[in-house]
TORMAR-407980 format. One line per 8 residues: their letters; for each residue x, y, z of C-alpha. Coordinates in steps of 0.25 Angstrom, whole numbers, plus 5000, padded with zeros to 4 digits. Layout:
% residues N
a) X:Y:Z  ...
% end
This chain:
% residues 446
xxxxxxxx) 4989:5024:5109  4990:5013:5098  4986:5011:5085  4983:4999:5073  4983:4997:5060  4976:4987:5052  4979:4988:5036  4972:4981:5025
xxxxxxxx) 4975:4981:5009  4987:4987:5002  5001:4991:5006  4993:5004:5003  4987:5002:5016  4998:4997:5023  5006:5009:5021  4995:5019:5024
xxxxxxxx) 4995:5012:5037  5006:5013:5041  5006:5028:5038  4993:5026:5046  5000:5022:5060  5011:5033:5057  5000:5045:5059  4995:5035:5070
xxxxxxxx) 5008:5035:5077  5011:5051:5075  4997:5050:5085  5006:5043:5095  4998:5031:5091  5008:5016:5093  5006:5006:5081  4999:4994:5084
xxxxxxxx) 4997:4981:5078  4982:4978:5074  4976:4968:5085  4984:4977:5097  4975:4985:5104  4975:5000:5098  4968:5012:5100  4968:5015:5086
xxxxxxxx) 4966:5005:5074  4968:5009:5061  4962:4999:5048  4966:5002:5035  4958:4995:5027  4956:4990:5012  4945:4989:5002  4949:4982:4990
xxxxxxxx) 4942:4970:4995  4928:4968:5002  4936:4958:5010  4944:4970:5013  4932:4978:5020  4927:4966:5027  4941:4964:5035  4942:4979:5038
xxxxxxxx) 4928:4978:5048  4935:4966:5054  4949:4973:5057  4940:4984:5063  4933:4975:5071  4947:4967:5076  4953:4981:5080  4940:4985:5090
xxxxxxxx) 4940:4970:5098  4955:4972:5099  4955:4986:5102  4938:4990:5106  4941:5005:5109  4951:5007:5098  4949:5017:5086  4947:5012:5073
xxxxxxxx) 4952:5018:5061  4949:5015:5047  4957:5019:5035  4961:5015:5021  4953:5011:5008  4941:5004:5016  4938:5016:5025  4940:5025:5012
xxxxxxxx) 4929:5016:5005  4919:5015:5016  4922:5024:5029  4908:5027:5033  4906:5011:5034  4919:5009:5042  4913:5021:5052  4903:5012:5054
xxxxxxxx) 4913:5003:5061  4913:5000:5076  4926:5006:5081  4927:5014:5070  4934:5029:5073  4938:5033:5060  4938:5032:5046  4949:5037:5037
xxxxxxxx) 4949:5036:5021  4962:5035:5013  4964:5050:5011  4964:5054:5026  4972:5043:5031  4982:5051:5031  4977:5059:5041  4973:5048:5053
xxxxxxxx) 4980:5054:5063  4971:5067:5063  4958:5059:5060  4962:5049:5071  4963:5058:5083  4950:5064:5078  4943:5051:5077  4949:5048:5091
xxxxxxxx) 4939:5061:5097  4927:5056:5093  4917:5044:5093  4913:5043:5078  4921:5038:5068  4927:5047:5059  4926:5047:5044  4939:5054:5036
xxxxxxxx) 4937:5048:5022  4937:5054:5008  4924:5051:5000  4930:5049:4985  4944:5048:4988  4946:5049:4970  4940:5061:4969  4951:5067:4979
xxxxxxxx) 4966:5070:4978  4970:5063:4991  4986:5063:4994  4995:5055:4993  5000:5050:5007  5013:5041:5009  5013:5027:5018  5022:5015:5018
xxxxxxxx) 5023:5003:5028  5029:4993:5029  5027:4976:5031  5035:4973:5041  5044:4979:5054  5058:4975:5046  5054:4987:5037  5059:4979:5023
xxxxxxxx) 5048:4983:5014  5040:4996:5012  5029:5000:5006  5027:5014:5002  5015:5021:4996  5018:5028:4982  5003:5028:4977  4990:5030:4982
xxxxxxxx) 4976:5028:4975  4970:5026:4962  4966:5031:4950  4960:5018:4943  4946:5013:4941  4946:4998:4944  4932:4993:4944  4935:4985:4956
xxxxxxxx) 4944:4995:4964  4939:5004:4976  4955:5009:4977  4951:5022:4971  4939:5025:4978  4947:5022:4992  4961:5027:4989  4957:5040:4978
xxxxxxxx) 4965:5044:4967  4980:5039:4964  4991:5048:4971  5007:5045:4973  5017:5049:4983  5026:5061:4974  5037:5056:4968  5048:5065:4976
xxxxxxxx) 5042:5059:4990  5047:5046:4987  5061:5045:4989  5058:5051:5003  5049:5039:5006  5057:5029:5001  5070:5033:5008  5062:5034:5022
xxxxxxxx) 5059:5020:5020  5074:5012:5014  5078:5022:5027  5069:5014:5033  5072:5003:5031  5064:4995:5020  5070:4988:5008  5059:4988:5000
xxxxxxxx) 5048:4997:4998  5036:4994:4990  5029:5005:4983  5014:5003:4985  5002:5012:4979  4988:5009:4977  4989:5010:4962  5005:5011:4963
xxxxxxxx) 5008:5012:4948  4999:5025:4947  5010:5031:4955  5011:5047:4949  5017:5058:4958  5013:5070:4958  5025:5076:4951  5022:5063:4940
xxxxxxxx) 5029:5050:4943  5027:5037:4941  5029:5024:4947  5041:5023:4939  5047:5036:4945  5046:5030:4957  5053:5018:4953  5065:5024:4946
xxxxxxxx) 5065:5034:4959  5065:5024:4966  5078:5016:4962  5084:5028:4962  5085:5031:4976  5093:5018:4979  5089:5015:4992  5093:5000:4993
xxxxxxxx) 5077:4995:4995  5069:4991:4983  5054:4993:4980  5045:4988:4975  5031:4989:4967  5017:4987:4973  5006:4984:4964  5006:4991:4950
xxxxxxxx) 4995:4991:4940  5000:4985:4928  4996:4996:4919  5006:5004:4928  5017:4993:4927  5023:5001:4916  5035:4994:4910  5045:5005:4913
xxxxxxxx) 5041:5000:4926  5043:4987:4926  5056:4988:4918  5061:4999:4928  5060:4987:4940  5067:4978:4931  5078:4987:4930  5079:4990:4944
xxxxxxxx) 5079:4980:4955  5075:4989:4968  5063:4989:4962  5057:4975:4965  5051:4965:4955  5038:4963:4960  5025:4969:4952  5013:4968:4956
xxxxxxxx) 5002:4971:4947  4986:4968:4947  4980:4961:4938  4966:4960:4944  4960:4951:4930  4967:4944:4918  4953:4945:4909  4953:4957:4901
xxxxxxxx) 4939:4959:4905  4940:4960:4918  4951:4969:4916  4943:4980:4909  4933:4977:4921  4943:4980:4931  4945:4992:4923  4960:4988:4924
xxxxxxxx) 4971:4997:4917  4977:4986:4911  4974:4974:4900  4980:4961:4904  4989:4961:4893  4997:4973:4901  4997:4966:4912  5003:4953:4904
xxxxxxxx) 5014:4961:4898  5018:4969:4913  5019:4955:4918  5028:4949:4908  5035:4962:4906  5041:4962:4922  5042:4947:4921  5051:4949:4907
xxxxxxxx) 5060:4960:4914  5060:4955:4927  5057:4938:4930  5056:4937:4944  5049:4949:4945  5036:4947:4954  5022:4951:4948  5011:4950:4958
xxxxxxxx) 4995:4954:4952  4981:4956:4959  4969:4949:4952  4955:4952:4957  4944:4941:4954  4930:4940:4953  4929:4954:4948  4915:4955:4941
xxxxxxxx) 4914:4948:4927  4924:4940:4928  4920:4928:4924  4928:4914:4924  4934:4917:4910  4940:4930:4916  4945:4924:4929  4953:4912:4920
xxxxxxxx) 4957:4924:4911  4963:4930:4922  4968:4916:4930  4975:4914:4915  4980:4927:4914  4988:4928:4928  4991:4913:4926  5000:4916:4913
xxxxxxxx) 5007:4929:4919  5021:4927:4928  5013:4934:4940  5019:4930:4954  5008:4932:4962  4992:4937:4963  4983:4943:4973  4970:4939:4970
xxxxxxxx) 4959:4946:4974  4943:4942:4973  4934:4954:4969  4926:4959:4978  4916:4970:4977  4919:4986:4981  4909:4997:4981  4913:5007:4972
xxxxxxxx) 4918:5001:4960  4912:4999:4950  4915:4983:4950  4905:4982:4960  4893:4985:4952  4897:4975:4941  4887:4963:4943  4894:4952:4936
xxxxxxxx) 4900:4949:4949  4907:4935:4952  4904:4925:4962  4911:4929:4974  4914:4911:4974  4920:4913:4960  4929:4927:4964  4935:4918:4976
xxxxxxxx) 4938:4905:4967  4942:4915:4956  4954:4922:4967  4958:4908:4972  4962:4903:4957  4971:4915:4956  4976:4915:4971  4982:4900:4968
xxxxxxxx) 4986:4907:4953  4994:4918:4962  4999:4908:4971  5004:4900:4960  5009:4911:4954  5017:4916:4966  5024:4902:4968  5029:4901:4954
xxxxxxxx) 5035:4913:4955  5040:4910:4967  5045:4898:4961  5052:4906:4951  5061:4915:4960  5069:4903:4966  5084:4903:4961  5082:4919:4960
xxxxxxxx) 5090:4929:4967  5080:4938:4977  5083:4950:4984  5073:4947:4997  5070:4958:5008  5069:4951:5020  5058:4954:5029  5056:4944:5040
xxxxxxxx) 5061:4933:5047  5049:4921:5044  5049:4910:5053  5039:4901:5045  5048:4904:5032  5061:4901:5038  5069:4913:5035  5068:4927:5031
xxxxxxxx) 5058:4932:5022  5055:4943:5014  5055:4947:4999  5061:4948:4985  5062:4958:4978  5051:4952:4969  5041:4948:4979  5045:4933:4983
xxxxxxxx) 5045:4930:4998  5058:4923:5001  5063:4918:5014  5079:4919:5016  5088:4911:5026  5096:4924:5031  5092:4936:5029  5089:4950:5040
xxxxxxxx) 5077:4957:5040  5076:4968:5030  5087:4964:5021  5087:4963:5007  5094:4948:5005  5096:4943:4990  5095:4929:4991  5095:4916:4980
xxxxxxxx) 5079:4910:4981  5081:4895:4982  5068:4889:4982  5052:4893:4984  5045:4885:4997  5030:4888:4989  5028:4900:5000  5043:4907:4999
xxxxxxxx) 5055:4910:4991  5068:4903:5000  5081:4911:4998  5094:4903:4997  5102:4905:5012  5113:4913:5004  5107:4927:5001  5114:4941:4997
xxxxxxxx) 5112:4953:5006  5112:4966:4997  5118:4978:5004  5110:4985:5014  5110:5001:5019  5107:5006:5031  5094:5008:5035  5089:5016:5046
xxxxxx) 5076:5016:5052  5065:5028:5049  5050:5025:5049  5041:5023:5035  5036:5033:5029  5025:5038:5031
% end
């Protein structure tokens, strides 16, 4: 029997997939790439766009013309968010919301027996304790970089956000299971493990830990990989925080922090948990300590009520910060939040025009910094041989993509940046190789 995975969204997703084909193998089911014929296809889907529900019908219907007879299952925040919809679906077997994927195996052999589709999914999942459940995956075969799942979740109220409504409450892996997963993984193999969460600075064990614990736990264990941050609310960028990554270089330079407005208004809108003058001062306070460091945001436009003087508000706003990058998002919206009962809603013609301004902002953003790592010294994990680039390729440890001469899969090669070719950083042919241990090959955790 074989089975595929489609994923869409967050690295949230993508490690919960691949615990997803774990159960599906411990069924004797083989992995399968989406497009091959399956008997099983498993989507897990998104919901933070509209765009986002539109594309999981589509996956649904590829799967069934590629494979007519096969099941269909439907997870993730999507199927959370509307599972009697998706039941609806031709092909459909099985609907599974975000607190019973863990259990897929069990509900999959029981969809299996019967012609309806089966609906396993929470109503409210933030009126219910759901548990915490461990993933990680990984991009690519070379097993460089990891992503492990620290947080799950979320307590906040955004007016924009469905998260809450589809993940339920913020929970966090307890602090003294960390160091297990962690060594599985450098055992493993990988060099660099990124530390996701849906809200990741809410992290809080159960035994009363913060994100800092982990940190500090972290460098402790001297494993000879470095890690490195998702994306981090900048109320929960503390400055102990950041100064705890300047101080230590296993922790990687790159912080990523949403923005979604620079107007104060839309802010309060939002009902963000942060004025623009914090997030101001956490930009130039990592930018003081550490100047290379990366500092990536997310802005969100078109939200109701913004009106032109908002949007150059925030255009001006990102424009004078020392951001490297942006992921620009158009509003869109979602049943239950409460945005979507504002009615001062702008043009959808004006959102688009509004996102491309910032997306060549971002993109001009990215090349100056770019621009400004040439002449530094990088410590690049290298990740694939590139054809189109010319040589190996993988990155630093704040965030540039760099190609270098001579290099071997999955080794971690400081090298001299010699110039910027408007799409890649270009390492100098002399490069240092930092000493390596031994790895020996176990499968991620699960």
């Amino acid at each position: 029997m074989k089975a595929a995975i489609y994923t869409f969204g967050c690295k949230q997703n993508y490690a919960e997939s691949s615990a997803l084909a774990r159960q599906l193998e411990q069924l004797g089911y083989a992995i399968v790439p989406f497009g091959d014929d399956a008997d099983v296809v498993v989507v897990n889907t998104c919901t933070v766009t509209e765009t986002a529900d539109r594309e999981c019908h589509k996956i649904v219907r590829r799967a069934l013309r590629r494979s007519p007879h096969a099941a269909i299952v439907v997870t993730g925040c999507y199927a959370q968010l509307h599972p009697e919809a998706i039941a609806r679906m031709d092909g459909v077997r099985l609907v599974v919301g975000n607190a019973e994927k863990h259990a897929l195996g069990e509900l999959l052999e029981r969809a299996l027996t019967t012609d309806r589709p089966i609906v396993e999914c929470s109503d409210d999942l933030r009126s219910r304790d759901v548990a915490f459940v461990p993933a990680a995956f990984s991009e690519h075969d070379s097993r460089t970089r990891a992503f492990l799942k620290l947080q799950d979740g979320c307590d906040y109220s955004c007016s924009f956000c469905t998260i809450p409504h589809a993940r339920g409450k913020s929970r966090s892996m307890p602090f003294d299971e960390i160091s297990h997963h962690v060594e599985r993984l450098t055992k493993a193999g990988y060099r660099e493990i990124v530390l996701t969460g849906i809200n990741l600075g809410e992290y809080r064990s159960p035994t009363g830990e913060r994100l800092l614990d982990v940190l500090e736990l972290l460098v402790s264990l001297d494993l000879g990989c470095r890690f490195r941050l998702s994306s981090v609310e900048p109320n929960r960028m503390h400055p102990d925080i950041v100064e705890f990554i300047a101080e230590h270089p296993q922790v990687c330079p790159h912080f990523h922090m949403p923005l979604q407005s620079g107007s104060p208004e839309i802010l309060r809108r939002m009902r963000r948990r942060y004025k623009r003058e914090l997030y101001a001062e956490r930009v130039h306070r990592i930018k003081e300590l550490m100047p290379h460091a990366c500092i990536g945001a997310d802005v969100l436009t078109g939200f109701p009520g913004e009106t032109d003087r908002h949007f150059e508000e925030t255009y001006a706003f990102i424009a004078s910060l020392p951001i490297s990058y942006l992921h620009v998002f158009t509003y869109s919206e979602r049943e239950r939040t409460d945005a979507a009962h504002y009615h001062d809603r702008v043009p959808l013609r004006v959102r688009k025009e509004r996102t491309a301004r910032l997306r060549q902002l971002g993109e001009n953003k990215r090349r100056d910094f770019y621009q400004s790592n040439v002449g530094v010294r990088l410590t690049v994990l290298v990740e694939s041989y590139d054809v189109a680039a010319g040589g190996w390729v993988g990155y630093s440890e704040n965030y540039c993509r760099v190609v270098v001469p001579d290099a071997t899969e999955g080794e971690a090669v400081e090298v001299a940046i010699e110039r910027f070719d408007g799409a890649l950083l270009r390492a100098a042919a002399h490069s240092t190789r930092p000493s390596q241990p031994h790895y020996i090959a176990l499968p991620v955790v699960a």
